[in-house]
PQR file with spaces between the fields and no chain letter, atoms N, CA, C, O and H, PARSE charges and radii, in Angstrom:
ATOM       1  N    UNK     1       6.140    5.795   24.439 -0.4000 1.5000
ATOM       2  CA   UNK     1       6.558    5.379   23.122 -0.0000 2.0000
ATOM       3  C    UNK     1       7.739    4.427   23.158  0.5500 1.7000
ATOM       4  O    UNK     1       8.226    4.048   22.093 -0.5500 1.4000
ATOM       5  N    UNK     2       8.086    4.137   23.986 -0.4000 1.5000
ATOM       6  CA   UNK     2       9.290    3.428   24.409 -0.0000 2.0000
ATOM       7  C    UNK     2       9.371    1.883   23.860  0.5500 1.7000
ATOM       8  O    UNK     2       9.671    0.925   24.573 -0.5500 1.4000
ATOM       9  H    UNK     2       7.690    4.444   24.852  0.4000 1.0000
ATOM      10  N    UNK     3       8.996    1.802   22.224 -0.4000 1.5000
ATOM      11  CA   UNK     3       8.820    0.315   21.895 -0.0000 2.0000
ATOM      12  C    UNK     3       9.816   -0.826   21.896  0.5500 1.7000
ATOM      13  O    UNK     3       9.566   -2.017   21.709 -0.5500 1.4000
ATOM      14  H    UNK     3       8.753    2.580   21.645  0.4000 1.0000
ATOM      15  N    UNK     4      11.231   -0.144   22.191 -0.4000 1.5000
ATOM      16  CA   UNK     4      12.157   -1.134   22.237 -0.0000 2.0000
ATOM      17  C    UNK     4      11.807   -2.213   23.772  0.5500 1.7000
ATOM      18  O    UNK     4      12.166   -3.365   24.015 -0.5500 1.4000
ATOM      19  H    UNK     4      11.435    0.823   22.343  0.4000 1.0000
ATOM      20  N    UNK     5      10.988   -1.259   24.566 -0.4000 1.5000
ATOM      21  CA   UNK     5      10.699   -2.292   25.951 -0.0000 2.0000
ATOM      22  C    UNK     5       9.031   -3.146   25.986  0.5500 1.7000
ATOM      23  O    UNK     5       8.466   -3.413   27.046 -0.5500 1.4000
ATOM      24  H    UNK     5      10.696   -0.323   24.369  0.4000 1.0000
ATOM      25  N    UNK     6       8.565   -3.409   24.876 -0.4000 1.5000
ATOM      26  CA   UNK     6       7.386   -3.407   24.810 -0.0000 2.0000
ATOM      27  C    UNK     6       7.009   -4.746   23.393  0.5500 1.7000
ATOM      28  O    UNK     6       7.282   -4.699   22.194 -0.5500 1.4000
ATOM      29  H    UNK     6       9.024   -3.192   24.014  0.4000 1.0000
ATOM      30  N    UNK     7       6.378   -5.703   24.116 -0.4000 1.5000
ATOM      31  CA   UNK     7       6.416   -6.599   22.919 -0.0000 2.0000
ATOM      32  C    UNK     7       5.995   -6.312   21.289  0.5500 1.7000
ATOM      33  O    UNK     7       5.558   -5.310   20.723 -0.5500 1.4000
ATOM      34  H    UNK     7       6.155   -5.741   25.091  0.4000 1.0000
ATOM      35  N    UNK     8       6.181   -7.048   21.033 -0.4000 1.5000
ATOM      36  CA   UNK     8       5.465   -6.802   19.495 -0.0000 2.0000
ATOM      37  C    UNK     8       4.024   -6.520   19.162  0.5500 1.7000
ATOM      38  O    UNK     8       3.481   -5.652   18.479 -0.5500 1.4000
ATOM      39  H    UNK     8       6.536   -7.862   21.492  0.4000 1.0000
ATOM      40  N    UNK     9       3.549   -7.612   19.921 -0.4000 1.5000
ATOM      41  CA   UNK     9       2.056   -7.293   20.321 -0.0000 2.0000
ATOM      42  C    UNK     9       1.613   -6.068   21.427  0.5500 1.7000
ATOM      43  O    UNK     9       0.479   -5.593   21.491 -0.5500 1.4000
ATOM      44  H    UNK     9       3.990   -8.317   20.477  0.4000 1.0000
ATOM      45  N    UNK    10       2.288   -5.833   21.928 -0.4000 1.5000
ATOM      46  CA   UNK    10       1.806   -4.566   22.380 -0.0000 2.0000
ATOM      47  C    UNK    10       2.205   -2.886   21.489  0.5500 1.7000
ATOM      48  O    UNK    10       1.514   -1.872   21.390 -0.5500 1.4000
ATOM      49  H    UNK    10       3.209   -6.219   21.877  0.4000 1.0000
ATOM      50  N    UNK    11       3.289   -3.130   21.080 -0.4000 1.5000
ATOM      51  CA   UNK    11       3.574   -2.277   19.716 -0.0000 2.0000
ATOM      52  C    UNK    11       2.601   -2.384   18.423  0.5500 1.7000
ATOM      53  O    UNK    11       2.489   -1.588   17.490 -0.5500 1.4000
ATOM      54  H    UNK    11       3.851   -3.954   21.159  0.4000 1.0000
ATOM      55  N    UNK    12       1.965   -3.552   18.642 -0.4000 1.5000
ATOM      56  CA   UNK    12       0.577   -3.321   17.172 -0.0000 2.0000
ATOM      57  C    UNK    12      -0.303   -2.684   17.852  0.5500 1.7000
ATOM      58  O    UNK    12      -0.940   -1.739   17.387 -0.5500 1.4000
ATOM      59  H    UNK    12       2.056   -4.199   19.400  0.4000 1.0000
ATOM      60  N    UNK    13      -0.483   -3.288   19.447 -0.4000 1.5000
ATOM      61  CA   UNK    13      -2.046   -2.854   19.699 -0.0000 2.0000
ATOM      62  C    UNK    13      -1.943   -1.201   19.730  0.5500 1.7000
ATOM      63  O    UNK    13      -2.756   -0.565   19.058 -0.5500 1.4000
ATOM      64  H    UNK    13       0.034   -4.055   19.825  0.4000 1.0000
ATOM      65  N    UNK    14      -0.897   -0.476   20.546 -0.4000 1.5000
ATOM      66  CA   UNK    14      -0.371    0.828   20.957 -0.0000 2.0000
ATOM      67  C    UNK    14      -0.401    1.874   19.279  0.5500 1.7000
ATOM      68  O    UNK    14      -0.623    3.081   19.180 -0.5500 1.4000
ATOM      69  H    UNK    14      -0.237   -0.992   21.092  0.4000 1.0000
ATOM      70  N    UNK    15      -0.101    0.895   18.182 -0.4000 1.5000
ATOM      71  CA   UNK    15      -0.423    2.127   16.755 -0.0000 2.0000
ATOM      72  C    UNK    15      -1.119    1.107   15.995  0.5500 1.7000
ATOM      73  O    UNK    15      -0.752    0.521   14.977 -0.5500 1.4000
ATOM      74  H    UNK    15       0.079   -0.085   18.263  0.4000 1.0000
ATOM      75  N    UNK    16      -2.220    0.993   16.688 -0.4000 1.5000
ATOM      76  CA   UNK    16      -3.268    0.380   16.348 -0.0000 2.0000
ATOM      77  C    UNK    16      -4.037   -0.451   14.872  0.5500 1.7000
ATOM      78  O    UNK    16      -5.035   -0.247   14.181 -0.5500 1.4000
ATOM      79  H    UNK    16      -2.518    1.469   17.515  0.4000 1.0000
ATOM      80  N    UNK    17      -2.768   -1.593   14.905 -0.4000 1.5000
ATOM      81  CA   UNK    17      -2.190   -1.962   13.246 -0.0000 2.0000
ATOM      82  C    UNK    17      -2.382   -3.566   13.583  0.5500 1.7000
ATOM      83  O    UNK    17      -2.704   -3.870   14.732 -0.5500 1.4000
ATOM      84  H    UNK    17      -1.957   -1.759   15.466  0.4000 1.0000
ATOM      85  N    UNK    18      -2.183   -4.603   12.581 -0.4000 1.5000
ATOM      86  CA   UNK    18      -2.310   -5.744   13.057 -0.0000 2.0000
ATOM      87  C    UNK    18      -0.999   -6.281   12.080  0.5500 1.7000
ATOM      88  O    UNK    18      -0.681   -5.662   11.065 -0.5500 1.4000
ATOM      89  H    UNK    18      -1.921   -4.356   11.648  0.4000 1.0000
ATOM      90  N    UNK    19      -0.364   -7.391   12.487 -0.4000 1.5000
ATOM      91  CA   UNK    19       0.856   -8.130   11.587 -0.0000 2.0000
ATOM      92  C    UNK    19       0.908   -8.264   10.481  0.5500 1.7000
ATOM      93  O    UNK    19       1.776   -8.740    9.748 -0.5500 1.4000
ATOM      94  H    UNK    19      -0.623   -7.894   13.312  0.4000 1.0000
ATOM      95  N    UNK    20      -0.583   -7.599   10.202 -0.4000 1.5000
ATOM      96  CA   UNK    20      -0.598   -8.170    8.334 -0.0000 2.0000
ATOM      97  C    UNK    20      -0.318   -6.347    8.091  0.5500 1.7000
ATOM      98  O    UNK    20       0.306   -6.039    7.075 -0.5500 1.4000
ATOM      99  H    UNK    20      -1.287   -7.212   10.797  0.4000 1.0000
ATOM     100  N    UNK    21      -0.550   -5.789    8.554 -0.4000 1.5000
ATOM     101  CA   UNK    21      -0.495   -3.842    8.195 -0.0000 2.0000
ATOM     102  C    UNK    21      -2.149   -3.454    8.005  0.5500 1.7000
ATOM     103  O    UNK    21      -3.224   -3.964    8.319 -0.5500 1.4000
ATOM     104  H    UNK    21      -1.057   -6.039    9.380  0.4000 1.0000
ATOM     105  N    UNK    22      -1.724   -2.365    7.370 -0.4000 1.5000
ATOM     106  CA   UNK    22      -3.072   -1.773    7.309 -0.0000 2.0000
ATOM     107  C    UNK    22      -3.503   -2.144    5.911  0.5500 1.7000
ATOM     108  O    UNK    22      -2.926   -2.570    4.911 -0.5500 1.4000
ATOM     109  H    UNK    22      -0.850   -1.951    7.115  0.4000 1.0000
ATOM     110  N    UNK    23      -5.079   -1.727    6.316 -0.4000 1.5000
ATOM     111  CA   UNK    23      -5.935   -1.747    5.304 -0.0000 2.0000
ATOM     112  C    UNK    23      -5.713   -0.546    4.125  0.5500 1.7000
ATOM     113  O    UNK    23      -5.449    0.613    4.447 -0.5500 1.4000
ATOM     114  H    UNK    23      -5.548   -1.380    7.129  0.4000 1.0000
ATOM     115  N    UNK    24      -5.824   -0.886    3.023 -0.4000 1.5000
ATOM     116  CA   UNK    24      -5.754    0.332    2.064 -0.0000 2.0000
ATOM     117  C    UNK    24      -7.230    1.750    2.607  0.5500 1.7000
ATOM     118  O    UNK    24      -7.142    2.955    2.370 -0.5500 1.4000
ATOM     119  H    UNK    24      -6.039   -1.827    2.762  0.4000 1.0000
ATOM     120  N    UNK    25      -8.076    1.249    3.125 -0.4000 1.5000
ATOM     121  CA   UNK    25      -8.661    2.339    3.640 -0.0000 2.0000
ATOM     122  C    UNK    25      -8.797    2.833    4.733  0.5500 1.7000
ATOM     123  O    UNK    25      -9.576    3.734    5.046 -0.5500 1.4000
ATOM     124  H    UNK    25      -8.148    0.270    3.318  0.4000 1.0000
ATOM     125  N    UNK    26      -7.698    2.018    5.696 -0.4000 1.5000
ATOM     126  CA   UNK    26      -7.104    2.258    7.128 -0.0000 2.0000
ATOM     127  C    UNK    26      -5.906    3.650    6.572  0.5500 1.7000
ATOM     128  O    UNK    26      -5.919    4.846    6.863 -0.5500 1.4000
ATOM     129  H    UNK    26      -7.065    1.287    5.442  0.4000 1.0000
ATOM     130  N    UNK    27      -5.207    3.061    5.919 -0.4000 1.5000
ATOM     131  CA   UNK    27      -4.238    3.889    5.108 -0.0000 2.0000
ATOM     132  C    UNK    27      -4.465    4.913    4.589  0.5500 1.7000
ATOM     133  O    UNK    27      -3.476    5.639    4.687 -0.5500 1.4000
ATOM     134  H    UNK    27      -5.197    2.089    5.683  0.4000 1.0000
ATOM     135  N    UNK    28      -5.661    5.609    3.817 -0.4000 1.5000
ATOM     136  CA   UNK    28      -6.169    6.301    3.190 -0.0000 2.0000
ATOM     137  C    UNK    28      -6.159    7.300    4.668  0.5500 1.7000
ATOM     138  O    UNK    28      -5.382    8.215    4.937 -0.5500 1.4000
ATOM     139  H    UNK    28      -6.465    5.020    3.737  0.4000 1.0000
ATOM     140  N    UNK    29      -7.349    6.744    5.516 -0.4000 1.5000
ATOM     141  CA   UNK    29      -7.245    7.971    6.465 -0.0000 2.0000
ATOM     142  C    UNK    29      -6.344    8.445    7.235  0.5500 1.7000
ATOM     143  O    UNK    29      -6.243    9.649    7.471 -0.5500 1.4000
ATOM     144  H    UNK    29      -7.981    6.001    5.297  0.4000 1.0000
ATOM     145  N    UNK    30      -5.509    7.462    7.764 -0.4000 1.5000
ATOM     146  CA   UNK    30      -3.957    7.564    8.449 -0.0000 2.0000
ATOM     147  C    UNK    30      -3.478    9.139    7.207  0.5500 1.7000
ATOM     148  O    UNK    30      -3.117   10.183    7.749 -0.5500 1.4000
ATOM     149  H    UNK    30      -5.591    6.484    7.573  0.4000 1.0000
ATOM     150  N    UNK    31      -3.528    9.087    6.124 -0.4000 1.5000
ATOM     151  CA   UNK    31      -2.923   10.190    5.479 -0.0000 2.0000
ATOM     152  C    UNK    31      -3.654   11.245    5.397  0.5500 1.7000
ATOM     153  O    UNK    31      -2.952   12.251    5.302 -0.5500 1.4000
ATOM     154  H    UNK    31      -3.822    8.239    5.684  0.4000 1.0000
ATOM     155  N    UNK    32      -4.730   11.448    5.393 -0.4000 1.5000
ATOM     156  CA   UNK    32      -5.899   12.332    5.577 -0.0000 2.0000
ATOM     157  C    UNK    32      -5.588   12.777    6.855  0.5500 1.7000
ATOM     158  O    UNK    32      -5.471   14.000    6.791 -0.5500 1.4000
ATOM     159  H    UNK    32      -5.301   10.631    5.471  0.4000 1.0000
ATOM     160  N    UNK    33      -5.374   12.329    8.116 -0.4000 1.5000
ATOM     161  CA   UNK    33      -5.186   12.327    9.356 -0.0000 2.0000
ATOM     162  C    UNK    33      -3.863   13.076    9.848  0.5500 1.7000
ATOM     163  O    UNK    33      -3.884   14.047   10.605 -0.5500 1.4000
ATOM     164  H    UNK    33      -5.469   11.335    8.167  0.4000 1.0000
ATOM     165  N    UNK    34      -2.761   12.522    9.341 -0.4000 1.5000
ATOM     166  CA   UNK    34      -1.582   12.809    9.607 -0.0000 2.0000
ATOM     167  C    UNK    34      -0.842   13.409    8.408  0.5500 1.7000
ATOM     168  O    UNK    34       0.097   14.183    8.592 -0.5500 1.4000
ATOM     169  H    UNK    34      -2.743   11.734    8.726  0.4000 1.0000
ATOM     170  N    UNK    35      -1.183   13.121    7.388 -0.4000 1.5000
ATOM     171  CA   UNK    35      -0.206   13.969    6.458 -0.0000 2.0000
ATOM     172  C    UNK    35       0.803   12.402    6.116  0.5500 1.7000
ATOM     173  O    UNK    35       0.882   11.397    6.823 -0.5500 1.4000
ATOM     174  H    UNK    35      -1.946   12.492    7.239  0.4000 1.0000
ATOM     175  N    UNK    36       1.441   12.679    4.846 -0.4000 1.5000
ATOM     176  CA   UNK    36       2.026   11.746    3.881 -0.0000 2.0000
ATOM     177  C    UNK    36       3.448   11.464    4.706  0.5500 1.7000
ATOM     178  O    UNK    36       3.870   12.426    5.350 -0.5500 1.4000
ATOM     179  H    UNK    36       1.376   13.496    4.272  0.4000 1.0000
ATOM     180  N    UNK    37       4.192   10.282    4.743 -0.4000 1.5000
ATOM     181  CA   UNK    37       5.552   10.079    5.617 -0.0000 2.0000
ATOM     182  C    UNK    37       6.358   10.665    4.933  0.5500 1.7000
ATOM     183  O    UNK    37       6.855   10.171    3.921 -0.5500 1.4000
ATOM     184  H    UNK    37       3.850    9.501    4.221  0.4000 1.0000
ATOM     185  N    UNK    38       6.705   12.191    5.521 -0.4000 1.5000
ATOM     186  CA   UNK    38       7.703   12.480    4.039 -0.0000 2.0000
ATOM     187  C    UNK    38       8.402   13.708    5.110  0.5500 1.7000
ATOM     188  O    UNK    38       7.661   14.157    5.984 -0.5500 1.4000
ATOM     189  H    UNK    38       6.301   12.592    6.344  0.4000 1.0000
ATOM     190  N    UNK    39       9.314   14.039    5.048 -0.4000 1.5000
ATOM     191  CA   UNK    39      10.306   14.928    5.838 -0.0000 2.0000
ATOM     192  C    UNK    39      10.395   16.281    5.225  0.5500 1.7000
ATOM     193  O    UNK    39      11.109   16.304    4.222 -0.5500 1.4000
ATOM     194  H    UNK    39       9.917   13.674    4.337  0.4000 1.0000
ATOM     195  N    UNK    40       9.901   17.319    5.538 -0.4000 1.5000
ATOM     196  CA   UNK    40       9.468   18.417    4.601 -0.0000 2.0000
ATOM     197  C    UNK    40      11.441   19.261    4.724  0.5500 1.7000
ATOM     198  O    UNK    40      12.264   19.234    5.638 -0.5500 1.4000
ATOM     199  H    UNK    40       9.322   17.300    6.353  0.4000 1.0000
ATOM     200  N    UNK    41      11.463   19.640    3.884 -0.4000 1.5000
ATOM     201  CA   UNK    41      12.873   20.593    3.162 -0.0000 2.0000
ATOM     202  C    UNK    41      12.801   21.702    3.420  0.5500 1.7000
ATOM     203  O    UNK    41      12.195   22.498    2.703 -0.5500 1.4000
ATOM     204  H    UNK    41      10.794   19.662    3.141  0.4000 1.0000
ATOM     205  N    UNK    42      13.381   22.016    4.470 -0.4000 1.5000
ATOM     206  CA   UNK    42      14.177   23.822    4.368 -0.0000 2.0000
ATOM     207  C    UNK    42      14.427   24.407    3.331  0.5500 1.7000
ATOM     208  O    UNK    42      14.307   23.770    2.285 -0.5500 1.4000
ATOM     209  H    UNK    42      13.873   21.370    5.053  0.4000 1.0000
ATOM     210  N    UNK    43      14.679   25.233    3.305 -0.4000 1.5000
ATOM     211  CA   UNK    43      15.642   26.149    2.306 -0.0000 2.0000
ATOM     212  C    UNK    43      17.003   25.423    2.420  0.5500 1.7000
ATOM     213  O    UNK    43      17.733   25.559    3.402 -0.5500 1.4000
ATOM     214  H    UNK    43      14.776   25.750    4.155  0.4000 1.0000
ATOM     215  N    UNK    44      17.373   24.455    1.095 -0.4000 1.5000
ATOM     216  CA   UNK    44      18.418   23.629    1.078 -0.0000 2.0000
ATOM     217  C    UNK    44      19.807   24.859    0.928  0.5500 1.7000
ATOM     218  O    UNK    44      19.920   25.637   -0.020 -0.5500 1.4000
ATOM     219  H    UNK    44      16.780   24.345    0.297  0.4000 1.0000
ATOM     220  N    UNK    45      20.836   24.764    2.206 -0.4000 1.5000
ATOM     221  CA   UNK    45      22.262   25.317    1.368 -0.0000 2.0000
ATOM     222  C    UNK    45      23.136   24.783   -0.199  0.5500 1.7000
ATOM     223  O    UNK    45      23.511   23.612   -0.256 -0.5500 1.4000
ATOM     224  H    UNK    45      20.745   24.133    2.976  0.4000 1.0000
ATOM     225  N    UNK    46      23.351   25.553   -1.173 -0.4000 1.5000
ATOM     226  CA   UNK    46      24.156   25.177   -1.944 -0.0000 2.0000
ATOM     227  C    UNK    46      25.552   24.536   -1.453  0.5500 1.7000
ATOM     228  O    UNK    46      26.285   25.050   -0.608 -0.5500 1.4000
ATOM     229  H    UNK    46      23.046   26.504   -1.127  0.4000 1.0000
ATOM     230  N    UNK    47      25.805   23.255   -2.165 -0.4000 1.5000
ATOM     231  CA   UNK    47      27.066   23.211   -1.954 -0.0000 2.0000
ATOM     232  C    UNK    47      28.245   24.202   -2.132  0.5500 1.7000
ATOM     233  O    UNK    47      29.365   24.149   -1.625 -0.5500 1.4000
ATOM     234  H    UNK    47      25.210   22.837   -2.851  0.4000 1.0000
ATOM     235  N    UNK    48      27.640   25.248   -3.099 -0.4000 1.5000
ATOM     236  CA   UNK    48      28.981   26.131   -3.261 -0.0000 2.0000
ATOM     237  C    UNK    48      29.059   27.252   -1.921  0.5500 1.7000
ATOM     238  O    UNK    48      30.117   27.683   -1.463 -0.5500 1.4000
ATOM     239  H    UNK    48      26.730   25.291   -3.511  0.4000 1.0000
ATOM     240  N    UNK    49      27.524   27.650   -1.362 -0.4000 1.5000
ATOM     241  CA   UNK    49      27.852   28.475   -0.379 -0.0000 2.0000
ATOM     242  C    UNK    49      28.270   28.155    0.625  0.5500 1.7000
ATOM     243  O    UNK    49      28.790   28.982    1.374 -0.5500 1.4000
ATOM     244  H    UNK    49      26.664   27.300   -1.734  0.4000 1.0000
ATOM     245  N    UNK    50      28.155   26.684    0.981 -0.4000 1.5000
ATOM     246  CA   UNK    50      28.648   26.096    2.388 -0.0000 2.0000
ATOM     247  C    UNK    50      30.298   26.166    2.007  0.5500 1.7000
ATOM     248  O    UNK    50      31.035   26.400    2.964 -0.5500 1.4000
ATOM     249  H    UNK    50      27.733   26.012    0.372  0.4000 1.0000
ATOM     250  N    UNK    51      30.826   26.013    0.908 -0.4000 1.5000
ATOM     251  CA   UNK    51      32.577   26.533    0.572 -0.0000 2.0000
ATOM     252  C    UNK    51      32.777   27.528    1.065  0.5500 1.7000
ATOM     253  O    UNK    51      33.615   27.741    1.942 -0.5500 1.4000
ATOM     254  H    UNK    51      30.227   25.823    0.130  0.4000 1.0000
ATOM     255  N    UNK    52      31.820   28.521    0.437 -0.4000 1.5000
ATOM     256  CA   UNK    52      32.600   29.864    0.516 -0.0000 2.0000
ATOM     257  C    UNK    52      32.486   30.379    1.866  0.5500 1.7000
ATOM     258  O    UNK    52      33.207   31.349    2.100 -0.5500 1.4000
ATOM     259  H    UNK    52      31.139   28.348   -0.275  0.4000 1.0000
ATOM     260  N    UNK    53      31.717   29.941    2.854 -0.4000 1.5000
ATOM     261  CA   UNK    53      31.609   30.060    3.845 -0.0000 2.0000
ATOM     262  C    UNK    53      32.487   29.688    4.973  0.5500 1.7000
ATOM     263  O    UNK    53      32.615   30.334    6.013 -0.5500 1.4000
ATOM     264  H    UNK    53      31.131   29.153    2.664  0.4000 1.0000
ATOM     265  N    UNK    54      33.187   28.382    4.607 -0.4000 1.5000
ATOM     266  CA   UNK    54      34.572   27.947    4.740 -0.0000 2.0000
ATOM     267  C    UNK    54      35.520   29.370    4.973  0.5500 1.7000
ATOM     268  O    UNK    54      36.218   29.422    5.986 -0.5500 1.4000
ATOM     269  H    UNK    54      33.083   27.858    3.762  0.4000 1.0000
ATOM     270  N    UNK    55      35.520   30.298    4.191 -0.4000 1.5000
ATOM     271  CA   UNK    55      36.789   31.025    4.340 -0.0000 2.0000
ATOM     272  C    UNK    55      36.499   32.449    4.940  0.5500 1.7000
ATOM     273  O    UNK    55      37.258   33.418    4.968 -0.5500 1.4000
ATOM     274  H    UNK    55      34.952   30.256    3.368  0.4000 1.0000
ATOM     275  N    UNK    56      34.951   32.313    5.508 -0.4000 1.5000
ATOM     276  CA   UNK    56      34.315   33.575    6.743 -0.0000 2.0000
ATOM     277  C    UNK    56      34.809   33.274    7.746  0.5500 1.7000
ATOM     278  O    UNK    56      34.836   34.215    8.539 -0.5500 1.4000
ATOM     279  H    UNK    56      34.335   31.526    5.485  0.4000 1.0000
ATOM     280  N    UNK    57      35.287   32.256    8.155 -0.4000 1.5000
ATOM     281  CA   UNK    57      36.173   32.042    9.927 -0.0000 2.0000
ATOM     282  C    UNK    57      37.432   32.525   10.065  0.5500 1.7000
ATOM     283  O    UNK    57      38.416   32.160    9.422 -0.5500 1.4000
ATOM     284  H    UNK    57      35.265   31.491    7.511  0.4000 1.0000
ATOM     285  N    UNK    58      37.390   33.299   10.858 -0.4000 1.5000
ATOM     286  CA   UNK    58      38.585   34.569   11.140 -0.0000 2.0000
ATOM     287  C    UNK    58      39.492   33.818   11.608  0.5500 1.7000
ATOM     288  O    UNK    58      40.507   34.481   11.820 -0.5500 1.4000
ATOM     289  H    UNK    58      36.591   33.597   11.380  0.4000 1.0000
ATOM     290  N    UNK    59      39.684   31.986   12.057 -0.4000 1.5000
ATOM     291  CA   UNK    59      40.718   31.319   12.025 -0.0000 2.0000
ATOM     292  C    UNK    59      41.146   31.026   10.461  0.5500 1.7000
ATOM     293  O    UNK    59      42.315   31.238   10.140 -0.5500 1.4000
ATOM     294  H    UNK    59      38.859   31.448   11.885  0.4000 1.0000
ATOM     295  N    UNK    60      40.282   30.580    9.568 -0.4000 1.5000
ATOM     296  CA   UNK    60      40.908   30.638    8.590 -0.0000 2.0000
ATOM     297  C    UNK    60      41.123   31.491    7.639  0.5500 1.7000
ATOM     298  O    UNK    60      41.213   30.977    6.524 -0.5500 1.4000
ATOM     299  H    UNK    60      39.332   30.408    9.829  0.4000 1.0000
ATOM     300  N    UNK    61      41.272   32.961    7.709 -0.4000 1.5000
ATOM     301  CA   UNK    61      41.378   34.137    7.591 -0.0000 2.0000
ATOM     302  C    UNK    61      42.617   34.478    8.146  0.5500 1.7000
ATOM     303  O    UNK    61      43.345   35.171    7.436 -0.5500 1.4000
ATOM     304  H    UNK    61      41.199   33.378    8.615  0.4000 1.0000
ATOM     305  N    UNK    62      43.022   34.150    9.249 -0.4000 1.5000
ATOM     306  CA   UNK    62      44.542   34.361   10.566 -0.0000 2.0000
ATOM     307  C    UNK    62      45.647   33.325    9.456  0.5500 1.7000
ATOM     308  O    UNK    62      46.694   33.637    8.890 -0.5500 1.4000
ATOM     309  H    UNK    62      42.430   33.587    9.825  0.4000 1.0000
ATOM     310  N    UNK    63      45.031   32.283    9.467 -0.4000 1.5000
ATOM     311  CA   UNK    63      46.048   31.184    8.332 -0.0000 2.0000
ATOM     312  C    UNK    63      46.420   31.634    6.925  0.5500 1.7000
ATOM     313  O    UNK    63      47.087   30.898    6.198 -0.5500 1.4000
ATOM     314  H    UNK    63      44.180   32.030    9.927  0.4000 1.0000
């Protein structure tokens, strides 16, 4: 995967795309295939519990 050492043209041929991009029904299956480009979410911390959590360290507990 190392595309920073690898031309451009070999980076299209390798994810198998051409300079213009994909086709809308190249695209279609790419998402069918792989799933949508999207970074799935944990259980987000509240900003307020990451505070209060602040004052569970037995250094800042000693202070």
């Amino acid at each position: 995967m190392d595309y920073y050492n690898k031309t451009a043209d070999e980076c299209l041929k390798d994810l198998r795309t051409s300079i213009e991009g994909l086709s809308d029904e190249e695209a279609e299956n790419r998402i069918k295939l792989y799933g949508l480009n999207e970074i799935e979410q944990k259980n987000k911390i509240s900003p307020f519990k990451i505070f209060l959590e602040q004052f569970m360290s037995p250094l800042v507990i000693i202070l």
